[in-house]
C-alpha positions in Angstrom: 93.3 101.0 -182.4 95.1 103.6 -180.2 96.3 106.7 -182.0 100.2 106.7 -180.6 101.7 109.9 -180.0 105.1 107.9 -179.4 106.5 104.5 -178.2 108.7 103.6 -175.8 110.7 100.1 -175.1 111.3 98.1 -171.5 113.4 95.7 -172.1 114.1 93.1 -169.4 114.4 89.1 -169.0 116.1 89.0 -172.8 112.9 90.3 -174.4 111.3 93.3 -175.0 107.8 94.5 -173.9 106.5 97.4 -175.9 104.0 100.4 -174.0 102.3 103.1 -176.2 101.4 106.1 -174.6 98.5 107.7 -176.0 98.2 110.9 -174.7 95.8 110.5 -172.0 99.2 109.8 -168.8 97.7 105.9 -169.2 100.4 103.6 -170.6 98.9 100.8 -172.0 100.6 97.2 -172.6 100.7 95.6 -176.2 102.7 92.6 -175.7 106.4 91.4 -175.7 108.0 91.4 -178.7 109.4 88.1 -179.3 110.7 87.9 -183.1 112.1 91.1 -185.0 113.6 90.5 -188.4 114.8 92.9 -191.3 116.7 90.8 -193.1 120.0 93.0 -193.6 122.3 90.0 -194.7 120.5 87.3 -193.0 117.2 85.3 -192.4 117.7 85.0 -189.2 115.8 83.9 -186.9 113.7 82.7 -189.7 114.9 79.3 -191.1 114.8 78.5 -194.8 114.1 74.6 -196.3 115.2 75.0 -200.3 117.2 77.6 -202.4 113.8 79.4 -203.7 114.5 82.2 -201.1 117.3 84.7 -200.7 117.9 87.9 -199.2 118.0 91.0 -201.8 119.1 94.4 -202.0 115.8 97.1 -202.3 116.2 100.5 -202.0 112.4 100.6 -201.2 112.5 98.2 -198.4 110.5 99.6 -195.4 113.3 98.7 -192.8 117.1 98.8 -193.7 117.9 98.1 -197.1 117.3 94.5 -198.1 114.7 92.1 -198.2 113.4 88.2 -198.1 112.6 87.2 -202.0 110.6 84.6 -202.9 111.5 83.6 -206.8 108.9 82.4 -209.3 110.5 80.8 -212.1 108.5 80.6 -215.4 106.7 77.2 -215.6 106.2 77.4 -211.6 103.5 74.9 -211.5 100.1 76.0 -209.6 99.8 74.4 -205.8 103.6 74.7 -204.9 105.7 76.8 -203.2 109.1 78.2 -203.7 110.7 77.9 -200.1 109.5 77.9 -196.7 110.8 80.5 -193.8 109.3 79.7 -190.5 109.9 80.6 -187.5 108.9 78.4 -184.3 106.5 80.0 -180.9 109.0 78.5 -178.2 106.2 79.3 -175.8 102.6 78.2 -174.8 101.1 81.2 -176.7 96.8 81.4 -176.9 97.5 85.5 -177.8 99.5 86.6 -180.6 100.3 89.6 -182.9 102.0 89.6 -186.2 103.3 92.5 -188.3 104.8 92.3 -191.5 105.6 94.1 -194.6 104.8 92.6 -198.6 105.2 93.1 -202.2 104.0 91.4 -205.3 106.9 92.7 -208.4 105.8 94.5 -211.4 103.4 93.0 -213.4 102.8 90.0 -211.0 101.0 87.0 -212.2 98.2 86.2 -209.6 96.7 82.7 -209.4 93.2 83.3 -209.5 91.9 80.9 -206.8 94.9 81.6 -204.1 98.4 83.6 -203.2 99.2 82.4 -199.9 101.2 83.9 -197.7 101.6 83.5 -193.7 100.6 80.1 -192.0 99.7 80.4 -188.2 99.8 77.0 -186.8 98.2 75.9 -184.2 99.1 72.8 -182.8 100.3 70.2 -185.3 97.0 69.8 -187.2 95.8 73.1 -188.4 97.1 76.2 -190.7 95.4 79.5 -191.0 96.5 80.7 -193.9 96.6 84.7 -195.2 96.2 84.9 -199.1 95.9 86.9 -201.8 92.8 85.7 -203.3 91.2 87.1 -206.5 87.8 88.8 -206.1 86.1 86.2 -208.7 86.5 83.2 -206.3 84.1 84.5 -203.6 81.7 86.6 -205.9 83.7 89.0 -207.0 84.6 90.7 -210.3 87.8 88.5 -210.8 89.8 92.0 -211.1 90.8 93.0 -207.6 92.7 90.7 -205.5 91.7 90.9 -201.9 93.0 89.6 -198.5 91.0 86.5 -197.6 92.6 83.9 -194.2 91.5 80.3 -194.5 91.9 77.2 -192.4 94.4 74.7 -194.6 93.8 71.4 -193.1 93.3 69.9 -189.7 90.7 68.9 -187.6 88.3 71.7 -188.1 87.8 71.7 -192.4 88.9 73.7 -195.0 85.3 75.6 -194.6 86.9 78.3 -192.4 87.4 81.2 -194.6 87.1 84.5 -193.4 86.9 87.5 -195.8 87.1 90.9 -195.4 83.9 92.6 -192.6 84.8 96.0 -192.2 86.4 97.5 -195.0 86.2 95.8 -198.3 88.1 98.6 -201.1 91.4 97.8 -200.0 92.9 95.7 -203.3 96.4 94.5 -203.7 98.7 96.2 -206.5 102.0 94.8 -207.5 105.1 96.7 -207.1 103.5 98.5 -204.0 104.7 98.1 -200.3 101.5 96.7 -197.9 102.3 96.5 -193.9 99.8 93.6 -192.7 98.9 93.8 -188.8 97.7 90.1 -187.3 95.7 90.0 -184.1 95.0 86.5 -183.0 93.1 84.9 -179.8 92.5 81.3 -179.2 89.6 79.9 -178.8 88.9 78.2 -175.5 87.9 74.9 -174.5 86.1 74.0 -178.1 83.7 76.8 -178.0 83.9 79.4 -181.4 85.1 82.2 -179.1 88.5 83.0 -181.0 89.2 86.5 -181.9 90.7 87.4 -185.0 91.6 90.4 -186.3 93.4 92.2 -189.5 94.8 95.3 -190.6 96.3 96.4 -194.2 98.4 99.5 -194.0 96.6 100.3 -190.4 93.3 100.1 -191.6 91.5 97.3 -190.0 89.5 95.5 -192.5 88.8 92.0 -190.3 87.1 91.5 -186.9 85.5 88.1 -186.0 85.2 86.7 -182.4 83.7 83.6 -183.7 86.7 81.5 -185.0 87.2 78.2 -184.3 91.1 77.7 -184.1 90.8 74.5 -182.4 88.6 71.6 -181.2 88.5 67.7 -180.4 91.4 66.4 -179.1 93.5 69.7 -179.7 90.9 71.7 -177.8 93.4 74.5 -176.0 96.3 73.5 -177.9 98.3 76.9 -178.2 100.0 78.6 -181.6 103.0 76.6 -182.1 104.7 78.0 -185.8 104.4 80.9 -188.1 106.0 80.4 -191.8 106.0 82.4 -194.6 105.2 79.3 -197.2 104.3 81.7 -200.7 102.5 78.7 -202.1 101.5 80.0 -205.8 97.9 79.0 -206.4 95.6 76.1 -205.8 94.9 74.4 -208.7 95.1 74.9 -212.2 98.4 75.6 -215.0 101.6 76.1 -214.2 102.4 80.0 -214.3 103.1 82.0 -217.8 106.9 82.0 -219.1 107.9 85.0 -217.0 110.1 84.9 -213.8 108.0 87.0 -210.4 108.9 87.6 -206.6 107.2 88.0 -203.8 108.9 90.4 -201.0 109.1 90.1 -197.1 110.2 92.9 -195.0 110.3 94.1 -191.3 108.6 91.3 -189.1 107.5 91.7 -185.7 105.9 88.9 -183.4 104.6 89.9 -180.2 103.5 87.5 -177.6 100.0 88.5 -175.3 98.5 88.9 -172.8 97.5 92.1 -174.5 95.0 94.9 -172.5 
Protein backbone atom coordinates (compact mmCIF):
# COMPACT_ATOMS: atom_id res chain seq x y z
CA UNK A 1 0.00 0.00 0.00
CA UNK A 2 1.26 3.65 -0.44
CA UNK A 3 1.66 5.66 2.74
CA UNK A 4 -0.46 9.04 1.62
CA UNK A 5 0.77 12.17 2.75
CA UNK A 6 -2.57 13.80 1.25
CA UNK A 7 -5.17 13.31 -1.54
CA UNK A 8 -6.31 15.28 -4.02
CA UNK A 9 -9.67 14.97 -6.47
CA UNK A 10 -9.90 15.64 -10.52
CA UNK A 11 -13.06 15.54 -11.35
CA UNK A 12 -14.14 15.59 -15.00
CA UNK A 13 -16.73 13.63 -17.41
CA UNK A 14 -19.40 13.39 -14.21
CA UNK A 15 -16.98 11.24 -12.23
CA UNK A 16 -14.26 11.59 -10.14
CA UNK A 17 -10.65 10.07 -10.48
CA UNK A 18 -8.70 10.07 -7.29
CA UNK A 19 -4.50 10.63 -7.30
CA UNK A 20 -2.43 10.20 -4.03
CA UNK A 21 0.68 11.74 -3.81
CA UNK A 22 3.16 10.07 -1.83
CA UNK A 23 5.81 12.22 -1.21
CA UNK A 24 8.17 11.16 -3.76
CA UNK A 25 6.71 14.45 -6.79
CA UNK A 26 5.17 10.97 -8.54
CA UNK A 27 1.32 11.15 -8.57
CA UNK A 28 0.07 7.86 -8.82
CA UNK A 29 -3.59 6.80 -10.23
CA UNK A 30 -6.03 4.70 -8.09
CA UNK A 31 -9.11 4.56 -10.02
CA UNK A 32 -12.34 6.62 -10.67
CA UNK A 33 -14.58 6.75 -8.09
CA UNK A 34 -17.86 5.63 -9.34
CA UNK A 35 -20.30 4.98 -6.17
CA UNK A 36 -19.92 7.17 -2.79
CA UNK A 37 -22.67 6.64 -0.25
CA UNK A 38 -23.10 7.90 3.44
CA UNK A 39 -26.33 7.39 3.90
CA UNK A 40 -27.40 10.86 5.60
CA UNK A 41 -31.31 10.46 4.91
CA UNK A 42 -31.15 8.19 2.01
CA UNK A 43 -29.89 4.85 0.46
CA UNK A 44 -29.22 6.30 -2.42
CA UNK A 45 -27.70 5.14 -5.01
CA UNK A 46 -28.14 1.86 -3.32
CA UNK A 47 -31.56 0.26 -3.94
CA UNK A 48 -33.39 -1.69 -1.19
CA UNK A 49 -35.99 -4.95 -1.99
CA UNK A 50 -38.00 -5.41 1.59
CA UNK A 51 -38.47 -3.22 4.78
CA UNK A 52 -35.59 -5.21 6.76
CA UNK A 53 -33.32 -2.07 6.15
CA UNK A 54 -33.51 1.46 7.14
CA UNK A 55 -31.31 4.37 7.58
CA UNK A 56 -30.48 5.16 11.41
CA UNK A 57 -29.20 7.90 13.42
CA UNK A 58 -25.35 6.87 15.05
CA UNK A 59 -23.37 9.29 16.66
CA UNK A 60 -20.38 6.82 15.91
CA UNK A 61 -20.92 6.57 12.25
CA UNK A 62 -17.56 7.01 10.50
CA UNK A 63 -19.03 9.53 7.88
CA UNK A 64 -21.91 12.05 8.75
CA UNK A 65 -24.17 10.90 11.18
CA UNK A 66 -26.40 8.03 10.14
CA UNK A 67 -26.15 4.75 8.87
CA UNK A 68 -27.63 1.61 6.75
CA UNK A 69 -29.18 -0.99 9.52
CA UNK A 70 -29.82 -4.25 8.88
CA UNK A 71 -32.54 -5.64 11.65
CA UNK A 72 -32.52 -9.14 13.04
CA UNK A 73 -35.66 -9.92 14.62
CA UNK A 74 -35.68 -12.69 17.32
CA UNK A 75 -36.69 -16.02 15.59
CA UNK A 76 -34.66 -14.83 12.32
CA UNK A 77 -34.33 -18.20 10.87
CA UNK A 78 -30.67 -19.32 9.79
CA UNK A 79 -29.98 -19.07 5.75
CA UNK A 80 -32.05 -15.79 5.20
CA UNK A 81 -31.52 -12.41 4.86
CA UNK A 82 -33.13 -9.33 6.11
CA UNK A 83 -32.99 -6.99 2.95
CA UNK A 84 -30.92 -6.66 0.02
CA UNK A 85 -29.08 -3.07 -1.08
CA UNK A 86 -27.29 -3.39 -4.22
CA UNK A 87 -25.97 -1.32 -6.37
CA UNK A 88 -25.46 -2.15 -10.20
CA UNK A 89 -21.57 -1.74 -12.26
CA UNK A 90 -23.13 0.24 -15.38
CA UNK A 91 -19.85 -0.49 -17.00
CA UNK A 92 -17.67 -3.32 -18.50
CA UNK A 93 -15.48 -3.39 -15.28
CA UNK A 94 -12.51 -6.50 -15.07
CA UNK A 95 -10.76 -4.00 -12.11
CA UNK A 96 -12.55 -2.95 -9.13
CA UNK A 97 -12.08 -1.50 -5.52
CA UNK A 98 -14.46 -1.53 -2.71
CA UNK A 99 -14.36 0.31 0.60
CA UNK A 100 -16.68 0.11 3.23
CA UNK A 101 -17.33 0.57 6.80
CA UNK A 102 -19.29 -2.35 9.37
CA UNK A 103 -20.65 -3.08 12.69
CA UNK A 104 -22.04 -6.06 14.39
CA UNK A 105 -24.39 -4.36 17.76
CA UNK A 106 -23.62 -5.25 21.29
CA UNK A 107 -23.72 -8.62 22.06
CA UNK A 108 -24.24 -9.85 18.44
CA UNK A 109 -25.34 -13.35 17.83
CA UNK A 110 -22.96 -14.87 15.23
CA UNK A 111 -24.04 -17.93 13.16
CA UNK A 112 -21.36 -20.19 13.54
CA UNK A 113 -20.90 -21.52 9.91
CA UNK A 114 -21.51 -17.91 8.10
CA UNK A 115 -22.23 -13.86 8.40
CA UNK A 116 -22.30 -12.80 4.92
CA UNK A 117 -21.86 -9.62 3.92
CA UNK A 118 -20.83 -8.04 0.34
CA UNK A 119 -21.71 -10.06 -2.90
CA UNK A 120 -19.43 -9.18 -5.98
CA UNK A 121 -21.13 -10.56 -8.97
CA UNK A 122 -19.71 -11.36 -11.81
CA UNK A 123 -21.73 -11.95 -14.59
CA UNK A 124 -25.09 -13.49 -13.87
CA UNK A 125 -23.87 -16.90 -12.51
CA UNK A 126 -21.42 -16.32 -9.79
CA UNK A 127 -21.28 -14.40 -6.19
CA UNK A 128 -18.11 -13.87 -4.12
CA UNK A 129 -19.27 -13.50 -1.01
CA UNK A 130 -17.29 -11.63 2.20
CA UNK A 131 -18.40 -13.17 5.60
CA UNK A 132 -17.97 -13.27 8.94
CA UNK A 133 -17.21 -16.79 9.47
CA UNK A 134 -16.47 -18.37 12.96
CA UNK A 135 -12.93 -19.71 13.51
CA UNK A 136 -14.37 -23.43 14.31
CA UNK A 137 -15.62 -23.93 10.62
CA UNK A 138 -12.10 -23.99 9.05
CA UNK A 139 -10.05 -25.43 12.09
CA UNK A 140 -10.30 -22.94 14.29
CA UNK A 141 -11.16 -22.52 18.04
CA UNK A 142 -14.86 -21.68 17.32
CA UNK A 143 -14.21 -18.34 19.42
CA UNK A 144 -12.90 -15.65 17.02
CA UNK A 145 -14.88 -14.89 14.06
CA UNK A 146 -12.63 -14.13 11.11
CA UNK A 147 -13.09 -12.68 7.52
CA UNK A 148 -13.36 -15.56 5.10
CA UNK A 149 -14.70 -14.64 0.86
CA UNK A 150 -16.31 -17.58 -0.78
CA UNK A 151 -17.73 -18.33 -4.27
CA UNK A 152 -21.83 -18.65 -3.64
CA UNK A 153 -22.95 -20.47 -6.69
CA UNK A 154 -22.24 -20.41 -10.41
CA UNK A 155 -20.32 -22.13 -12.74
CA UNK A 156 -17.03 -22.47 -10.85
CA UNK A 157 -18.37 -24.39 -7.20
CA UNK A 158 -18.83 -23.41 -3.96
CA UNK A 159 -15.05 -24.88 -3.38
CA UNK A 160 -13.67 -21.30 -3.75
CA UNK A 161 -13.02 -20.11 -0.29
CA UNK A 162 -10.27 -18.03 0.44
CA UNK A 163 -9.18 -17.36 4.02
CA UNK A 164 -7.02 -15.08 5.48
CA UNK A 165 -2.74 -15.42 4.02
CA UNK A 166 -1.06 -12.69 5.51
CA UNK A 167 -2.30 -11.68 8.66
CA UNK A 168 -4.51 -14.04 10.57
CA UNK A 169 -5.07 -12.04 14.47
CA UNK A 170 -7.41 -9.73 13.17
CA UNK A 171 -11.06 -11.01 14.83
CA UNK A 172 -14.32 -9.35 14.60
CA UNK A 173 -15.84 -7.69 17.93
CA UNK A 174 -19.34 -6.45 18.04
CA UNK A 175 -20.15 -2.89 18.74
CA UNK A 176 -16.69 -1.93 17.06
CA UNK A 177 -16.38 0.05 13.70
CA UNK A 178 -14.19 -2.15 10.87
CA UNK A 179 -13.31 -0.20 7.46
CA UNK A 180 -12.99 -3.21 4.83
CA UNK A 181 -10.75 -2.37 1.61
CA UNK A 182 -11.70 -4.80 -1.64
CA UNK A 183 -9.13 -5.13 -4.41
CA UNK A 184 -10.43 -7.24 -7.23
CA UNK A 185 -8.92 -8.33 -10.75
CA UNK A 186 -10.59 -10.62 -13.20
CA UNK A 187 -9.28 -13.45 -14.38
CA UNK A 188 -8.62 -13.61 -18.03
CA UNK A 189 -9.61 -15.90 -20.62
CA UNK A 190 -10.32 -19.03 -18.11
CA UNK A 191 -6.90 -19.19 -16.73
CA UNK A 192 -6.69 -18.77 -12.46
CA UNK A 193 -4.90 -15.51 -12.93
CA UNK A 194 -7.41 -13.25 -10.81
CA UNK A 195 -6.06 -11.08 -8.24
CA UNK A 196 -7.74 -10.63 -5.09
CA UNK A 197 -6.95 -8.71 -2.39
CA UNK A 198 -8.24 -7.55 1.35
CA UNK A 199 -7.67 -5.17 3.91
CA UNK A 200 -9.38 -4.77 7.52
CA UNK A 201 -8.85 -1.33 9.07
CA UNK A 202 -5.72 -0.93 6.41
CA UNK A 203 -4.03 -3.89 7.34
CA UNK A 204 -3.92 -6.20 4.41
CA UNK A 205 -4.71 -9.60 5.55
CA UNK A 206 -5.62 -11.34 1.83
CA UNK A 207 -3.43 -11.54 -1.31
CA UNK A 208 -4.16 -14.34 -3.99
CA UNK A 209 -3.37 -14.01 -7.75
CA UNK A 210 -4.84 -17.43 -8.33
CA UNK A 211 -8.67 -16.82 -8.28
CA UNK A 212 -10.83 -18.15 -10.70
CA UNK A 213 -13.71 -15.49 -11.00
CA UNK A 214 -14.87 -16.96 -14.16
CA UNK A 215 -14.68 -19.75 -16.73
CA UNK A 216 -16.72 -21.77 -19.49
CA UNK A 217 -19.04 -19.83 -21.26
CA UNK A 218 -18.67 -16.71 -18.98
CA UNK A 219 -14.95 -16.73 -19.59
CA UNK A 220 -14.14 -12.63 -19.53
CA UNK A 221 -17.47 -11.83 -18.48
CA UNK A 222 -16.89 -8.49 -16.36
CA UNK A 223 -18.26 -7.55 -12.54
CA UNK A 224 -21.73 -6.69 -13.08
CA UNK A 225 -23.39 -5.99 -9.23
CA UNK A 226 -22.31 -5.41 -5.73
CA UNK A 227 -25.06 -5.92 -2.84
CA UNK A 228 -24.91 -5.78 0.63
CA UNK A 229 -27.31 -9.16 1.11
CA UNK A 230 -26.47 -9.70 5.34
CA UNK A 231 -27.72 -13.30 4.92
CA UNK A 232 -27.66 -14.63 8.71
CA UNK A 233 -26.03 -18.01 8.63
CA UNK A 234 -26.04 -21.17 6.59
CA UNK A 235 -27.77 -23.71 8.05
CA UNK A 236 -28.92 -24.60 11.37
CA UNK A 237 -31.78 -22.82 14.14
CA UNK A 238 -33.28 -19.90 13.78
CA UNK A 239 -31.51 -17.14 15.95
CA UNK A 240 -32.03 -16.79 20.00
CA UNK A 241 -35.17 -14.44 21.11
CA UNK A 242 -33.14 -11.28 20.97
CA UNK A 243 -33.48 -8.50 18.19
CA UNK A 244 -29.44 -7.58 16.46
CA UNK A 245 -28.29 -5.15 13.55
CA UNK A 246 -25.77 -5.13 11.38
CA UNK A 247 -24.27 -1.48 10.30
CA UNK A 248 -23.18 -0.13 6.85
CA UNK A 249 -21.35 3.12 6.52
CA UNK A 250 -19.28 5.26 4.03
CA UNK A 251 -19.03 3.25 0.73
CA UNK A 252 -16.73 3.89 -2.05
CA UNK A 253 -16.49 1.98 -5.49
CA UNK A 254 -13.75 2.76 -7.60
CA UNK A 255 -13.53 1.59 -11.13
CA UNK A 256 -9.68 0.44 -12.56
CA UNK A 257 -7.39 0.52 -14.53
CA UNK A 258 -5.36 0.96 -11.39
CA UNK A 259 -1.23 1.46 -11.63
Amino acid sequence: MISAFFICSCKGNGAEEEVIDDGSGEVEEVGTLIVEASFEGTMFPFTHEHDGADIYADQTAPDGSHVLRFTYPPGHPSGYSTDLAWVCLEQSLTEVKVEYCFKYSNNFFFHPVANKQLYVVVGEHTDFVLSTVDTLSIGGTGINPIMQIGCQDGNIGIAELKNPNMVHNIVIRSNSWYKVTLYFKLNKDGRRDGVLKLWINDTQIMDYSDVLFNSGIDANTPFSCLKFDPVWGGVGGPKPNATDYFYIDAVKIWAGPFN
